[in-house]
N, C-alpha and C positions, 0 to 999 in steps of 0.2 A: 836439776832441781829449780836454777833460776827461772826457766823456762816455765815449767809447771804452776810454779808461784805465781809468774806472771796473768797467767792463762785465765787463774783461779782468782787473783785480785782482780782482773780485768771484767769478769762479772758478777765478783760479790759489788765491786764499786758500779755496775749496769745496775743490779738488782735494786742495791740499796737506794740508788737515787731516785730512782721511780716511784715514792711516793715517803711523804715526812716523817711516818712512824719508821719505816724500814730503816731511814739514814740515822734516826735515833739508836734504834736497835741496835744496828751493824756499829755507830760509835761506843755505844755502852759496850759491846763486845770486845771490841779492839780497844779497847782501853782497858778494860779489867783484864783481857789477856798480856797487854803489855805490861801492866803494873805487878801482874800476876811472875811474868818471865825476870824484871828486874830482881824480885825481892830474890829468885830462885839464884841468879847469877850474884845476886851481892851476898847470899849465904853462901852459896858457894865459897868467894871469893875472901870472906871475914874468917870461913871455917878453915879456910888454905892458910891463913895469915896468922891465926890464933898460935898454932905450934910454933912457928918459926920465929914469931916474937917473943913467946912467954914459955919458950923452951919446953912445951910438954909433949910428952911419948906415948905410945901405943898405937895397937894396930890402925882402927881409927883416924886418929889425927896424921898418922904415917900415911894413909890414905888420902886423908884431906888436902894435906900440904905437896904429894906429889900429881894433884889430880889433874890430870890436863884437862884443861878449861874447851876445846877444842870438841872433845864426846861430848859436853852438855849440848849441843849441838842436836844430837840428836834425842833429848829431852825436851829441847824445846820444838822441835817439830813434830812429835810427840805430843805435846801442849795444842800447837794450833791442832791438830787433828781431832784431836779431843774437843775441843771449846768450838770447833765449827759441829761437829756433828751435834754434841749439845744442844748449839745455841740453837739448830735447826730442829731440832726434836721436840725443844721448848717454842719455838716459834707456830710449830704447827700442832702441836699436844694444849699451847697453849690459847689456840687462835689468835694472837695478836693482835692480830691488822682486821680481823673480822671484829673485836670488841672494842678497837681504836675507832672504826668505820662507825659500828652503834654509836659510841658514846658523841663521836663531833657530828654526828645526823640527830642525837638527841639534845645536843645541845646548842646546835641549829633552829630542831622546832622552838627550843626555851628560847631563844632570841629572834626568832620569827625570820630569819635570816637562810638565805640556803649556801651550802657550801662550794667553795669554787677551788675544785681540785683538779 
């Protein structure tokens, strides 16, 4: 898996550096997917805690408090698979980098300036 990850960072980090809007993108991505995995592990993690400090019962919280934290594991990989195909679907569904391109060529002509990319 570490290997794979590798492979797969190795040219989202090629991709994205190749041009300013992409390394935008790619950090808006990695970042709401990181902030997205914290909130998941720290509910997790409150919901594990909540029984076993304030003594409450049922199936549930039985569940919560004995969850090994270990399978979220594979929730969060789960996560990035999801949030990369996404973000790729949105990227090209959304033209990005073709309407990033118009808008700094048209706001090039408005400053009479050309762009040096």
């Amino acid at each position: 898996m570490d290997t794979l990850d590798g492979c797969f960072m190795n040219t989202a980090y090629g991709w994205a550096f190749m041009k300013p809007v992409r390394k935008v993108y790619y950090n808006l991505t990695i970042t709401g997917l990181s902030v997205a995995i914290c909130y998941f592990i720290g509910t997790i993690e409150i919901l594990g805690l909540l029984p076993q400090e304030l003594h409450w019962s049922g199936s549930f919280w039985t569940f919560m408090k004995n969850f090994d934290i270990n399978k979220a594991g594979f929730v969060i990989v789960a996560m990035f698979v999801l949030t990369w195909v996404l973000a790729v679907v949105v990227w090209k569904a959304a033209k990005v980098e073709q309407r990033w391109d118009a808008g700094m060529a048209a706001a090039d002509a408005r400053s009479g300036t050309a762009s040096a990319e």
